[in-house]
GUTORBA-918357 format. One record per residue (C-alpha): x, y, z; residue in one letter. Coordinates in pm, whole numbers, padded with zeros to 5 digits, always signed. Example, Ala and Ser with C-alpha at 12.3 -4.5 7.8 and 13.67 -1.06 7.14 Angstrom:
+01230-00450+00780A;+01367-00106+00714S;
//
This chain:
+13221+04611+16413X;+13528+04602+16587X;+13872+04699+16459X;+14007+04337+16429X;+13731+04206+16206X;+13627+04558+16011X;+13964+04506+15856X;+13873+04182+15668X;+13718+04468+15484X;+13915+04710+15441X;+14078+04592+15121X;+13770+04563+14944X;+13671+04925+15051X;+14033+05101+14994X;+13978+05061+14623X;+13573+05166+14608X;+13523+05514+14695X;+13597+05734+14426X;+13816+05800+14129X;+14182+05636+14154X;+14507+05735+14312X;+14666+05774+13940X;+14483+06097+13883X;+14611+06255+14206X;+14908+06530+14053X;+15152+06592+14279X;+15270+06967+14304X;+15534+07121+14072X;+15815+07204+14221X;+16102+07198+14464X;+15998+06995+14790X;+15950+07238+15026X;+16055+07013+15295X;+15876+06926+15623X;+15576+07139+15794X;+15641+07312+16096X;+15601+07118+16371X;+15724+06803+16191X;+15939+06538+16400X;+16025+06212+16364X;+15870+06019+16623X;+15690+05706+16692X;+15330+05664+16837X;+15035+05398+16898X;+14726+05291+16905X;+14567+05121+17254X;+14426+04778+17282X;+14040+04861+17354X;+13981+04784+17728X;+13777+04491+17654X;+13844+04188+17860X;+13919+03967+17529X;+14146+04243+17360X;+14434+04030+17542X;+14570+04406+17690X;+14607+04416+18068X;+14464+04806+18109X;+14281+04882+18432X;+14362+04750+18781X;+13985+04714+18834X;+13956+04398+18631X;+13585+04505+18643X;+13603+04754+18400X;+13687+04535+18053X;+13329+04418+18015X;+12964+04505+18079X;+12718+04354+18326X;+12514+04067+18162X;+12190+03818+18262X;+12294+03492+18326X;+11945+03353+18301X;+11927+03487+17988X;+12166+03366+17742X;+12451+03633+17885X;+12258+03895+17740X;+12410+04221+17838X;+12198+04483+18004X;+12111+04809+17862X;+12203+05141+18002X;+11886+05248+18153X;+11964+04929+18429X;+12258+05104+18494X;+12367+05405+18698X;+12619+05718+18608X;+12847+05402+18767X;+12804+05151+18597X;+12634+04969+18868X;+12321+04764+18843X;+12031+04937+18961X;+11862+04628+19084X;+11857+04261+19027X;+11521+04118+19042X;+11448+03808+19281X;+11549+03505+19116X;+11784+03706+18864X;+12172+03666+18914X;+12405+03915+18716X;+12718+03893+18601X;+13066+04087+18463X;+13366+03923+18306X;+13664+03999+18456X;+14005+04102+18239X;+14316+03864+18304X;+14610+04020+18408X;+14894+03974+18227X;+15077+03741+18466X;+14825+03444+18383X;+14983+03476+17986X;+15313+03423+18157X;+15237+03079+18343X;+15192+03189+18669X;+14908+03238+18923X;+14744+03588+19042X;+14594+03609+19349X;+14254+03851+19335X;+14096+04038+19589X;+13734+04173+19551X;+13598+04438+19756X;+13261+04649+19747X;+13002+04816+19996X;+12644+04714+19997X;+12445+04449+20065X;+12412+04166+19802X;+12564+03812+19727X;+12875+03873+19530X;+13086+03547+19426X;+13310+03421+19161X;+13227+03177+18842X;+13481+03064+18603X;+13774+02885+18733X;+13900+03048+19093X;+14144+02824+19288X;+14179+02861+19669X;+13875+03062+19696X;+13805+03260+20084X;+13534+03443+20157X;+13538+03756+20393X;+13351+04096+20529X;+13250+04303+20213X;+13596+04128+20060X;+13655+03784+19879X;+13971+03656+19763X;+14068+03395+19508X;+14371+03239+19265X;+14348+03333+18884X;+14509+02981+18757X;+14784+03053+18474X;+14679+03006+18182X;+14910+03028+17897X;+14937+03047+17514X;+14817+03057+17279X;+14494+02994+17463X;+14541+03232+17731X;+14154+03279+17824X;+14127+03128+18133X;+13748+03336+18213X;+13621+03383+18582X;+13337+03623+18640X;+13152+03798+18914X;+12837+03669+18998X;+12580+03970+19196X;+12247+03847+19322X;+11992+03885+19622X;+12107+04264+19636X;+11925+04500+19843X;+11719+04781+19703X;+11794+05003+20024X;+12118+04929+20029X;+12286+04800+19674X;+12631+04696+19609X;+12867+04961+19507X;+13231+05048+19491X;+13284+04710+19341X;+13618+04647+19279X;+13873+04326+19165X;+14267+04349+19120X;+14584+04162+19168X;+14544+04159+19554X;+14922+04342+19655X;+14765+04647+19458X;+14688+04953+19611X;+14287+05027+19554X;+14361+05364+19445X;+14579+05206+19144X;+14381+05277+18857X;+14606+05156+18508X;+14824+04832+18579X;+15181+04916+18565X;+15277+04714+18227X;+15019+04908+18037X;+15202+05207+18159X;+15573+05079+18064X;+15428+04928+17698X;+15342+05303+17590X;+15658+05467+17757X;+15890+05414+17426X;+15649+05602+17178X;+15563+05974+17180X;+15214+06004+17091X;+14904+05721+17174X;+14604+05748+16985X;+14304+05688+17160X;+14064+05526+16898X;+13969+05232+17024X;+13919+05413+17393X;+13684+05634+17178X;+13336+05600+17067X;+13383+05691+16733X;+13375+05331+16526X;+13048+05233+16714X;+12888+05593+16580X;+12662+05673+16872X;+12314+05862+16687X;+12357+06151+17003X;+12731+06228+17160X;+12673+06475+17510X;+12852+06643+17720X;+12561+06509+18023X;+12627+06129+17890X;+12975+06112+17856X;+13189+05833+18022X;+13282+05917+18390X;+13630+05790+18497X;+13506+05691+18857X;+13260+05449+18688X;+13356+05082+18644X;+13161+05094+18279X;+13452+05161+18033X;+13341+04967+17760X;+13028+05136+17658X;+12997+05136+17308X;+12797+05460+17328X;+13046+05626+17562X;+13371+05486+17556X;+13680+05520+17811X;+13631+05823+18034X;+13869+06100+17871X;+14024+06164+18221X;+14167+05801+18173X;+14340+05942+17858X;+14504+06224+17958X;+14595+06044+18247X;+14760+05754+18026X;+14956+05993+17842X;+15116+06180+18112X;+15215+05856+18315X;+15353+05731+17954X;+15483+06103+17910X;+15306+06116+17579X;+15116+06368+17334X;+14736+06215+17375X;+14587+06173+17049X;+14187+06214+17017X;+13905+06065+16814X;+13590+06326+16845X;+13292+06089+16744X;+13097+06203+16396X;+12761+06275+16630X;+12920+06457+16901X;+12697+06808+16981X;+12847+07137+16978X;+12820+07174+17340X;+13054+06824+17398X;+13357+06910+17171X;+13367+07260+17333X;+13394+07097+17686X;+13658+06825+17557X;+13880+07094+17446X;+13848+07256+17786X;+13932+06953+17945X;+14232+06854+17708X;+14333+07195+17764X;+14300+07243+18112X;+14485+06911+18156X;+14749+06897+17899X;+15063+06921+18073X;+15337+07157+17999X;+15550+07081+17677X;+15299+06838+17507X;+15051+06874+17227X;+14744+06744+17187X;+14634+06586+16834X;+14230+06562+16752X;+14055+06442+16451X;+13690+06434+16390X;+13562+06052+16319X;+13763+05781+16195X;+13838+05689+15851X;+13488+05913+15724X;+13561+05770+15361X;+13550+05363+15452X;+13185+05285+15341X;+13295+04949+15541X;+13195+05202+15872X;+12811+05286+15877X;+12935+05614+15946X;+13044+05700+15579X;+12715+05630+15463X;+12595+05895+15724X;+12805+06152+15586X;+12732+06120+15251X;+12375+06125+15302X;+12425+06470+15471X;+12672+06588+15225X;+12381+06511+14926X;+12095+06618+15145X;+12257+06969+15163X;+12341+07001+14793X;+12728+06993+14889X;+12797+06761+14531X;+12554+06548+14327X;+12823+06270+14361X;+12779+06064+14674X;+13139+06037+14728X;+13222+06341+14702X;+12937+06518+14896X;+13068+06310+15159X;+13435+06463+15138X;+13312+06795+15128X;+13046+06731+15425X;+13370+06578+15600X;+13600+06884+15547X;+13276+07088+15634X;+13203+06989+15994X;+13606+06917+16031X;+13640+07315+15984X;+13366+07414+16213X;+13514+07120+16468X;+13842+07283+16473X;+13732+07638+16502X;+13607+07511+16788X;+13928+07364+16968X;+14092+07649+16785X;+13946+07912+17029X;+13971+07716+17350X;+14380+07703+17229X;+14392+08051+17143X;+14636+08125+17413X;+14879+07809+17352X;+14815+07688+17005X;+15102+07527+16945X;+15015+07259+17198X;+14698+07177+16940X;+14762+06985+16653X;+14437+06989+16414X;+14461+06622+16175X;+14248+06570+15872X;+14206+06201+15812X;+14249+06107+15479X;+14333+05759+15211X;+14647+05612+15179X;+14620+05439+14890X;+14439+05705+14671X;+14593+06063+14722X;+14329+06210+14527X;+14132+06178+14852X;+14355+06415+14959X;+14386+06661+14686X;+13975+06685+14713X;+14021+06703+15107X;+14285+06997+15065X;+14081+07192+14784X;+13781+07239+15005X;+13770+07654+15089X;+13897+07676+15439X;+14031+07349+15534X;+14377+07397+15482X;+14353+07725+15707X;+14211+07502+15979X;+14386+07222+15980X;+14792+07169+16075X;+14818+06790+15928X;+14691+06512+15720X;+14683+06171+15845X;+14709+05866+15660X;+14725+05458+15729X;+14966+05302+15486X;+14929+04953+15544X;+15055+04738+15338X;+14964+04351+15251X;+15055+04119+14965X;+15080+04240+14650X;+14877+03967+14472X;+14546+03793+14610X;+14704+03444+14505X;+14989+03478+14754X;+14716+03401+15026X;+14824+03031+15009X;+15173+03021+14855X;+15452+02907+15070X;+15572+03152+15370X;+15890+03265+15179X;+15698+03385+14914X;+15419+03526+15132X;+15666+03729+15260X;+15839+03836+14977X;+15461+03953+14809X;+15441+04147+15142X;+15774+04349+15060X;+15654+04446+14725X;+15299+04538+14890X;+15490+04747+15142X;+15683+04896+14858X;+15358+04960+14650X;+15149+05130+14962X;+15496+05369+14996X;+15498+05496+14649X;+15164+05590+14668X;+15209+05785+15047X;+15487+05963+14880X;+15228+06102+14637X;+15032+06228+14917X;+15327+06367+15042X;+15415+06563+14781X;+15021+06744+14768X;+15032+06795+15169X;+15378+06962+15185X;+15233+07205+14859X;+15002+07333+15084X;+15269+07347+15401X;+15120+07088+15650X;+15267+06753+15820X;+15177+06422+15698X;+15135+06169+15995X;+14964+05822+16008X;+14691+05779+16258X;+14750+05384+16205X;+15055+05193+16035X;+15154+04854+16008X;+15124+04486+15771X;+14759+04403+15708X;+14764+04032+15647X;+14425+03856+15709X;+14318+03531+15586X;+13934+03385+15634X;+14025+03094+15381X;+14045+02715+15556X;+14400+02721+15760X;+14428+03137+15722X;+14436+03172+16101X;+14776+02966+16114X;+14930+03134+15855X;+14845+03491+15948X;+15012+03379+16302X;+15363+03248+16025X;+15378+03562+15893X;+15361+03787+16157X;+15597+03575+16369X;+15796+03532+16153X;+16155+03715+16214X;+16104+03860+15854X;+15894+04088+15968X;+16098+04294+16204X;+16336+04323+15934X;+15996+04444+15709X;+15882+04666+16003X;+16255+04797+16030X;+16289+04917+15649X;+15935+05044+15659X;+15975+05276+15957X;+16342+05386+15829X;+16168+05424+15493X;+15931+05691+15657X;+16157+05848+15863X;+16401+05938+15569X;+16119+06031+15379X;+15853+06179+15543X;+16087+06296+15888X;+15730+06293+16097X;+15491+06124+16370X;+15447+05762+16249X;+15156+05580+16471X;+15152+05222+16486X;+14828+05012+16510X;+14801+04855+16769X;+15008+04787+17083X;+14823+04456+17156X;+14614+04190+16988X;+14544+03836+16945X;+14648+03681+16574X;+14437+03477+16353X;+14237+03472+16007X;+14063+03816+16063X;+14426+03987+16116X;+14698+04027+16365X;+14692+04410+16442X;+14914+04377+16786X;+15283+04441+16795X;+15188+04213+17042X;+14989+03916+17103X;+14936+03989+17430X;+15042+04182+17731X;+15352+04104+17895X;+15471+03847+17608X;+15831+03823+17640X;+16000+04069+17370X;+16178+03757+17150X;+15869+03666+17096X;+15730+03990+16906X;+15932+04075+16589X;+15698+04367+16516X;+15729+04495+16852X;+16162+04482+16918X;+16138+04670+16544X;+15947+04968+16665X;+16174+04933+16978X;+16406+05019+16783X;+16321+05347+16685X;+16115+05450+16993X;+16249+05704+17267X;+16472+05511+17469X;+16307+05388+17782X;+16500+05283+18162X;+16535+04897+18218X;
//
């Protein structure tokens, strides 16, 4: 499930897991004031790389999507026809393959790209879709991406790979703008979308919502393959760290539930081997392990009742979660032993029911091995029958939601600072979504509307006042309908009077050269 539609839900499972958030009590006491290490500052969440995720992220426009059988329904192939590459091992006679290319950003914009392919190898390689002006050359084709506008915007042209040699297979395929240097590997907008925020969280670059059953170091995602997408693998975490130094950001990581001993021991090395100077790097294990709307939280209960951690399912799964979260952090804990300030250890827990994190915080040992607790206050209407009431009053249920979610984060607040650690959000934001007949249009009203800078505005001011610490957006980019409209953008490179959400966290992101 991907993070668009899991949300439809969300709201359902916020309010099933476990006793309420009016038995959480708050510590006695003066405020002891913010953790160390606590700093205003804004961050966000990535578009996936998918080609449909309407985010412009690799040059290779190869890498958004997965290799499929076009004799077959567009089935896509599985990863034993692939190599460590992410290249087709071979295509039988008769068979033609092909992989969905990503639009770059210029085509949202009404105007024309011009594409170059490239590869070694011997094989037909051509373009479906809709090409304009299309040459053919040695080893090279070129071609015109039409525009193609919103709110459509999804203009698709593929490569097509057939009759390939089994001596002497294609490789080193490869299609960007054409004026692109080939060793270009993020397109520049990407780049200049994250510069104004100070930490990007790498979930949906992660393979931790899909919940691979085995996470190793030997399968991992390689960054010189054009295979980014794998739902078992994920981005290559060499394109993260990457991504957050061009962006000069703190990289934010999402260690999937299943990942072996062995892996998380060689991530840390990585992170810190490649962290540069002056930046910290944030890592959680799994996302959102209480949301029985993820497969995943039905895993970890079953492990927390299978070792006699609680008789309750809900919460042997809290304790199994703060379990493995201890021994995960030990682990990143040693590899940091000689910086650790440049490791910041997050506990995910519920926004709208702190006693999620009182149970979190009460486990023996967690507190000790953790240095904050993340939340995702969201908030949506207050009442289910403002769905279809008129946009003023849609809008004015949303400020009373926002208002509700607050109150509830300030709870939280006060048991996280008790025990002297930060309180972040791993994902922030309105969470409107509407499946009844005409909910797509009105999702788009709402979130377009210029109400909702002005609700974005007071809800990041509210945080900062209160809270003084990391606030992380979701997400940067994302189409709007009826299942949600998660993007401070629709999509990459819309023009900034367009994006209320967006000119709001502007607004209180580092300041960034014209």
């Amino acid at each position: 499930m991907t993070k668009s539609y899991r949300y439809a839900w969300l709201s359902l499972a916020l309010f099933a897991t476990g006793p309420t958030a009016c038995q959480a009590q708050p510590h006695a006491g003066a405020d002891p004031g913010p953790a160390k290490g606590a700093r205003f500052e804004l961050g966000i969440n990535p578009a996936s790389a998918h080609y449909y995720s309407n985010e412009y992220t690799f040059m290779n426009l190869l890498t958004g999507s997965r290799w499929v059988d076009t004799g077959d329904k567009w089935q896509e192939l599985p990863d034993s026809a692939l190599d460590r590459q992410g290249m087709v091992l071979q295509v039988p006679a008769g068979k033609s393959y092909a992989r969905i290319m990503t639009p770059p950003s210029a085509v949202f914009t009404g105007r024309s790209v011009a594409i170059r392919c490239t590869w070694t190898g011997t094989g037909d390689v051509g373009v479906g879709g809709h090409p304009k002006n299309f040459l053919r050359g040695n080893h090279s084709l070129t071609f015109d991406w039409p525009a193609a506008p919103p709110p459509e915007g999804n203009s698709r042209n593929w490569v097509n790979l057939s009759n390939m040699s089994a001596t002497d297979p294609v490789r080193d395929l490869d299609c960007r703008e054409k004026s692109a240097p080939r060793d270009q590997v993020f397109a520049p907008q990407l780049i200049e979308s994250m510069k104004p925020f100070g930490v990007i969280r790498f979930l949906d670059w992660s393979a931790a919502n899909p919940n691979p059953e085995t996470v190793t170091w030997a399968d991992r995602a390689l960054p010189d393959s054009i295979d980014q997408t794998s739902r078992s693998r994920g981005v290559a975490l060499e394109h993260m760290l990457a991504l957050a130094k061009a962006a000069d950001a703190d990289p934010w990581f999402t260690i999937p539930w299943n990942a072996d001993a062995d892996y998380v021991t060689r991530m840390a090395k990585l992170v810190h081997d490649r962290l540069p100077a002056g930046h910290r790097a944030y890592v959680e294990l799994a996302n959102e392990p209480w949301n029985y709307a993820f497969p995943l939280a039905h895993q970890i209960q079953k492990e927390g009742l299978a070792t006699g951690l609680d008789s309750n399912g809900f919460q042997a799964l809290l304790k199994r979660y703060s379990q493995k979260t201890i021994a995960t952090m030990r682990i990143w804990s040693t590899v940091f032993a000689d910086r650790p300030a440049a490791l910041v250890r997050v506990a995910g827990s519920q926004a709208v029911n702190p006693w999620v994190t009182e149970q979190i915080l009460a486990y023996p040992g967690l507190p000790d091995a953790i240095d904050a607790v993340a939340i995702a206050p969201y908030f949506l209407y207050d009442k289910g029958e403002a769905l279809t009431a008129p946009l003023p009053e849609r809008l004015a249920s949303l400020r009373r939601g926002q208002a509700n979610v607050l109150a509830q984060a300030w709870k939280t607040l006060d048991l996280v600072r008790g025990r002297g650690k930060r309180l972040i959000t791993y994902e922030a934001g309105q969470h409107v979504t509407d499946f009844t007949p005409g909910g797509g249009e009105r999702v788009q009203q709402v979130n377009r509307s210029p109400e909702m800078e002005r609700l974005y505005r007071d809800y990041i001011a509210a945080w900062k006042a209160k809270v003084g610490d990391l606030m992380v957006l979701y997400s940067a980019t994302g189409p709007a309908g009826g299942g949600g409209a998660w993007g401070i953008r629709e999509y990459a490179g819309q023009p900034l009077d367009q994006t209320p959400k967006r000119r709001a966290a502007l607004a209180f992101g580092r300041p960034v050269a014209p």
